[in-house]
C-alpha positions in Angstrom: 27.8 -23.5 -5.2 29.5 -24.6 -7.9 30.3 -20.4 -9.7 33.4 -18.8 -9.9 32.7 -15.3 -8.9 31.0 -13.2 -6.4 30.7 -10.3 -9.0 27.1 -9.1 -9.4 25.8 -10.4 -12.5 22.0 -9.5 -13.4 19.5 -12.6 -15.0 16.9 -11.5 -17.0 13.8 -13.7 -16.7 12.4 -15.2 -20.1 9.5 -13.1 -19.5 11.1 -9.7 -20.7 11.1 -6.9 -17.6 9.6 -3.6 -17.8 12.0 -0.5 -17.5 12.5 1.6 -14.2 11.0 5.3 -15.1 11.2 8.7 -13.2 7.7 10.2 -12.6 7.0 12.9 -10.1 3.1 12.7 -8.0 0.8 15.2 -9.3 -1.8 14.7 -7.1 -3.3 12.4 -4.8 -6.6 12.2 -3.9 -9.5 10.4 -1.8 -11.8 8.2 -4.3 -13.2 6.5 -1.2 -13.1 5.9 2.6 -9.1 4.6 2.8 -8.7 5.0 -0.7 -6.7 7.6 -2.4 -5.6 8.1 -6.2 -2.3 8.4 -7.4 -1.8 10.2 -10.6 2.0 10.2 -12.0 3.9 12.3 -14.3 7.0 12.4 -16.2 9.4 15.4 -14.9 9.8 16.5 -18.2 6.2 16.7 -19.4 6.6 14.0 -21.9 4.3 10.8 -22.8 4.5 8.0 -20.7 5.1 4.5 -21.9 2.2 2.8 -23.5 -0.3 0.1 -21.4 -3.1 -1.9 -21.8 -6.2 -2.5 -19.7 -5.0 -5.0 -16.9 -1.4 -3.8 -16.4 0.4 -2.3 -13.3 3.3 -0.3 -11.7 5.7 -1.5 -9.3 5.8 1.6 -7.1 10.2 1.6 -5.8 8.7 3.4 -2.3 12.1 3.1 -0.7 14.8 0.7 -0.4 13.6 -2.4 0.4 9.8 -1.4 0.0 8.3 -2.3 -3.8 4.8 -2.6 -3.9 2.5 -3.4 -7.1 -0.4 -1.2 -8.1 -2.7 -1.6 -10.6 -3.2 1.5 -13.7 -6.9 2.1 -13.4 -7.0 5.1 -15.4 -7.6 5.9 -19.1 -4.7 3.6 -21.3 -5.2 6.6 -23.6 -4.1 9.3 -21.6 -0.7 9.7 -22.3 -0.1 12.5 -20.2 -0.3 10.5 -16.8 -0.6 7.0 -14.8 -3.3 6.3 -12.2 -3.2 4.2 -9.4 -5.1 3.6 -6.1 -3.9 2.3 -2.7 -6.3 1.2 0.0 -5.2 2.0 3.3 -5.0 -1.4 5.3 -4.7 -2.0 8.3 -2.5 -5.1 8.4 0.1 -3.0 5.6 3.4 -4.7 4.8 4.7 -0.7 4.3 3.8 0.2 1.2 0.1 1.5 1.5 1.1 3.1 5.0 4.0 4.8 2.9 1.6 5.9 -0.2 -1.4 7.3 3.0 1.5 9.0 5.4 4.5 10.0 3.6 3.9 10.5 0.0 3.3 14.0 -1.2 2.5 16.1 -4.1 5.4 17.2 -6.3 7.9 13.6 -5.1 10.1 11.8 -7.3 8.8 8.6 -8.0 10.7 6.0 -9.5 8.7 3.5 -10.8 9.6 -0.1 -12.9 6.6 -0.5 -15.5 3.9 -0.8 -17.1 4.1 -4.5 -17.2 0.5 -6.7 -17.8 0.4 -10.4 -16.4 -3.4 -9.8 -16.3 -4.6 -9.1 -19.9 -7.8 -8.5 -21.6 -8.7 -11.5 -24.1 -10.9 -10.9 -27.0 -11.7 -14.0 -28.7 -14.7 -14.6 -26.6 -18.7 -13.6 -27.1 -19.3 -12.0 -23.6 -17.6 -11.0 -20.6 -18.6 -11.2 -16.6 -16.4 -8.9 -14.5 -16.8 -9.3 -10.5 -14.6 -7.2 -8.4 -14.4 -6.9 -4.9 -13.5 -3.9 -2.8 -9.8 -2.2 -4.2 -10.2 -5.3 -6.8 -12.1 -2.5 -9.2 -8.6 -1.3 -9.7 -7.5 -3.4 -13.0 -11.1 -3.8 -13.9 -11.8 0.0 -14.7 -10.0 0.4 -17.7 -11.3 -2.8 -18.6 -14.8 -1.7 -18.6 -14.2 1.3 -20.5 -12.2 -0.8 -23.5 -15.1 -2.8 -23.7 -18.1 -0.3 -23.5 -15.3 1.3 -26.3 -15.4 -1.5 -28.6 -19.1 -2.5 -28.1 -18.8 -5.8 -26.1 -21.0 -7.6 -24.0 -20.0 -7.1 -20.4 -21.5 -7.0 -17.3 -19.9 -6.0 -13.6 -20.5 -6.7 -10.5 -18.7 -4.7 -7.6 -19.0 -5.7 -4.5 -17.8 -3.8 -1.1 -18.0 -3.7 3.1 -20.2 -0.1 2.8 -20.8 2.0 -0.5 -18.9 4.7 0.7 -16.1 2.3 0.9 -16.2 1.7 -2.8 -13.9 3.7 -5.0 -14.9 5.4 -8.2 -18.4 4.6 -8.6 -18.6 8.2 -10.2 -16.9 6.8 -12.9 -18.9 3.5 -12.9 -22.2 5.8 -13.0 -21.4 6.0 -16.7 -21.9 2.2 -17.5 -25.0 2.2 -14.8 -26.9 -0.3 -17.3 -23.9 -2.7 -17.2 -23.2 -2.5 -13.7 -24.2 -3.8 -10.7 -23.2 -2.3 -7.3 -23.3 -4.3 -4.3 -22.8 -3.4 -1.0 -22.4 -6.1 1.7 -23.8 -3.9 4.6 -26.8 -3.4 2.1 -27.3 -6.6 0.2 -25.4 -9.2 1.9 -22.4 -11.5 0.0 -22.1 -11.2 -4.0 -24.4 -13.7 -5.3 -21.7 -15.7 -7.0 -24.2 -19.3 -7.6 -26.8 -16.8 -9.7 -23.7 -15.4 -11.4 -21.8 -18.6 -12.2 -24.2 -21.4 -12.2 -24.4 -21.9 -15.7 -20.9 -22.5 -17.6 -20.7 -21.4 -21.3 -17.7 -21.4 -23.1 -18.1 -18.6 -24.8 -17.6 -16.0 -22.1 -14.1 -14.6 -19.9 -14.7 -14.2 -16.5 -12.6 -11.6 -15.0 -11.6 -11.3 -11.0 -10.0 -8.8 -8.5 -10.4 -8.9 -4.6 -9.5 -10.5 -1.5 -9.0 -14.1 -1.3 -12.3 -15.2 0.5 -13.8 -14.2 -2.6 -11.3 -15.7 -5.3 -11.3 -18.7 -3.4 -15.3 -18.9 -3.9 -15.1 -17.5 -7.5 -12.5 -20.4 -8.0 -15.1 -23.1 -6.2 -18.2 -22.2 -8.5 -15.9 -22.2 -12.2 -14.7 -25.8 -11.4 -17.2 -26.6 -14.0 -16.9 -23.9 -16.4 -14.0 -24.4 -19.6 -10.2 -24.3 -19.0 -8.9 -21.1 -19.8 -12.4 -19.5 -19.1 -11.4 -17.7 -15.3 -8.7 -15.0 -15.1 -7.7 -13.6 -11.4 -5.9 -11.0 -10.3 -4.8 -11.5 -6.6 -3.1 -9.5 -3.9 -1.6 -12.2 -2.0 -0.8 -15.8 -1.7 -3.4 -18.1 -1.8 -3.6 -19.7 1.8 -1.5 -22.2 3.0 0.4 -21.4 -1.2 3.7 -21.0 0.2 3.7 -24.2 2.4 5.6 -27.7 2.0 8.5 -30.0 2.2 11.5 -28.0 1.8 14.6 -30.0 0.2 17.7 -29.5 -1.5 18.3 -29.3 -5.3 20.5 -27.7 -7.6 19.4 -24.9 -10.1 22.0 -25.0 -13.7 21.8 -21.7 -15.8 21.4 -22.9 -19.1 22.6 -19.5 -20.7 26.0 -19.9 -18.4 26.2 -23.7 -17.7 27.2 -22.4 -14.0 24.9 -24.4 -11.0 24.1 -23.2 -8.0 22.5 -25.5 -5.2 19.5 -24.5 -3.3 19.5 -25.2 0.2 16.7 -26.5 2.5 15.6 -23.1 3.7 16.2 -20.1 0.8 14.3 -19.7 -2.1 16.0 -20.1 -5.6 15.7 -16.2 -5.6 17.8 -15.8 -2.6 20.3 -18.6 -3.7 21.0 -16.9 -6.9 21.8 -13.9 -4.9 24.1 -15.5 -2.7 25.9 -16.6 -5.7 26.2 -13.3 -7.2 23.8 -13.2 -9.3 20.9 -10.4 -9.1 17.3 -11.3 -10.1 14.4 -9.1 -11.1 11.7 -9.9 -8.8 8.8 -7.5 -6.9 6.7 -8.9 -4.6 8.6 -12.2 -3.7 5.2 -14.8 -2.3 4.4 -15.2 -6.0 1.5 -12.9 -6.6 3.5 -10.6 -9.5 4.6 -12.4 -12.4 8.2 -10.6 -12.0 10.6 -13.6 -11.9 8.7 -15.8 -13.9 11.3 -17.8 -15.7 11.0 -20.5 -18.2 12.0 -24.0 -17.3 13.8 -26.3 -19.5 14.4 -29.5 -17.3 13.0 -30.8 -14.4 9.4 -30.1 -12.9 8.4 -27.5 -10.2 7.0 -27.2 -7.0 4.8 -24.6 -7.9 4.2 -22.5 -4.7 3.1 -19.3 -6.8 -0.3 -17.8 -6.8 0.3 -16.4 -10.0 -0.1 -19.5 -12.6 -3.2 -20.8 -13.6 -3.8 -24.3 -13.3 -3.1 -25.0 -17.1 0.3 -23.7 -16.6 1.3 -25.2 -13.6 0.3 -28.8 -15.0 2.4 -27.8 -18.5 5.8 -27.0 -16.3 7.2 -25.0 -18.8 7.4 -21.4 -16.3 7.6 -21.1 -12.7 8.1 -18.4 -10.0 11.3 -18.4 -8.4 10.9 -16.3 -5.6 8.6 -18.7 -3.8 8.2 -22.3 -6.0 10.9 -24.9 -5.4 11.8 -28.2 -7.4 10.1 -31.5 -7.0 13.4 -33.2 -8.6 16.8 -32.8 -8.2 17.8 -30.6 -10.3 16.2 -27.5 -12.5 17.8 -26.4 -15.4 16.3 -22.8 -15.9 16.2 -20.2 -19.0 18.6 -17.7 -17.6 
């Protein structure tokens, strides 16, 4: 590694980062079977920073456990954030943290809001299709639309309705939305939804990858830049490939640093001194997307869309690796 210091030296990613705030839990309580709501405060009673339909928290649950939530409550309540965390099964930490140690009245530190999923409004007509905790970012959405008079519709699928979280809330837009349990109606009925593709409507998606991966499979058809996905973790098999050596330069320093076989350019940089914003490191959060300025990725992210990964001009470099020999890299 061609740098001459060890010091700890902080890169900001082209994509400007969020600040870390201090909030304190005001309540938590059960929307749903395995689902509880988190509502946040600031200690001293204050406004909390502004956000916009589609945006989310980084929860800082302890050292070494940051997990990603996304706001579903009302953008304009000032007062307080909202978030909801499914209890799963297979949890990395973080929702077993949220379900078994998290109380009323802790200090929260979170880094936020930050939006890598937001609301587009050049279009005529919108179809939202979430699945299970996947109504999470598409709540507020709903409401901004119904707000502004546009033409959505939703359909929310889940294992049992009284899985389903805040279908209270959803009773409001009943006309606009279609529940669908699977123990009651079978699978979404994605080829009715998505057989004809227009070019005047966003499609917007939140839930586990079986049903991405199908949403994806049906809007082959429909117009670049029509789908918009929100996912929870890699896509399968995303993280896989030929693992070589390359060299990252730091355009804003000149310094290099060489990548080895097995670490990430994340955990290079580290070595080198050098500390990184990042979140969820397999490419699902946006954190450390950095802008590239020579060379082409390996994009191993499930983050970009497929317009972005064919430009090369960003990639995720907590996961995504280089197909030359050398990246030079906005930071």
């Amino acid at each position: 590694m061609n740098v001459e210091s060890k010091a700890s030296r902080t890169l900001a990613p082209a994509t400007p980062q969020s600040a870390e705030v201090d909030t304190i839990v005001e309540s938590i309580e059960p929307v749903a079977e395995g689902v509880v709501a988190v509502s946040l405060i600031a200690p001293s009673g204050d406004e909390l920073p502004v956000w916009l339909p589609g945006a989310h928290l980084d929860l800082l649950l302890a050292p070494d456990l940051e997990r990603q939530y996304s706001l579903c409550g009302d953008p304009a309540d000032r007062a307080r954030w909202r978030v909801a965390v499914l209890h799963e099964p297979t949890s990395r930490g973080g929702s077993e943290w949220v379900h078994t140690r998290l109380a009323v009245g802790d200090r929260l530190r979170v880094r936020g809001p930050r939006s890598n999923f937001p609301l587009v409004y050049d279009v005529d007509s919108y179809i939202m299709i979430a699945g299970g905790i996947g109504i999470t970012p598409l709540l507020p959405m709903v409401r901004e639309l119904n707000e502004i008079g546009a033409d959505w519709q939703l359909i929310y699928g889940g294992r049992r309705r009284a899985s389903m979280a805040f279908l209270d809330e959803l009773d409001a837009y009943s006309d606009r939305v279609t529940v669908w349990p699977e123990d009651e109606n079978g699978l979404l009925p994605l080829d009715n939804l998505l057989s004809r593709p227009r070019s005047d409507t966003a499609i917007y998606a939140c839930g586990p990858e079986p049903l991405l991966a199908a949403i994806e499979e049906r809007c082959v058809t429909w117009p670049a830049g029509t789908l918009h996905l929100e996912r929870f973790s890699p896509r399968p098999g995303a993280l896989s490939g030929k693992t070589n050596a390359f060299e990252v330069v730091l355009a804003n320093s000149g310094e290099t640093v060489d990548v080895a076989p097995d670490e990430s350019i994340v955990e290079a940089l580290e070595v080198a001194g050098f500390d990184v914003p990042t979140s969820c490191r397999e490419g699902t959060c946006g954190t450390c997307e950095t802008v590239v300025l020579e060379g082409t990725p390996d994009h191993r992210d499930s983050f970009l869309s497929p317009e972005e990964r064919e430009a090369g001009e960003v990639m995720m470099i907590c996961c995504s690796r280089s197909l030359t020999s050398r990246l030079v890299l906005d930071l």
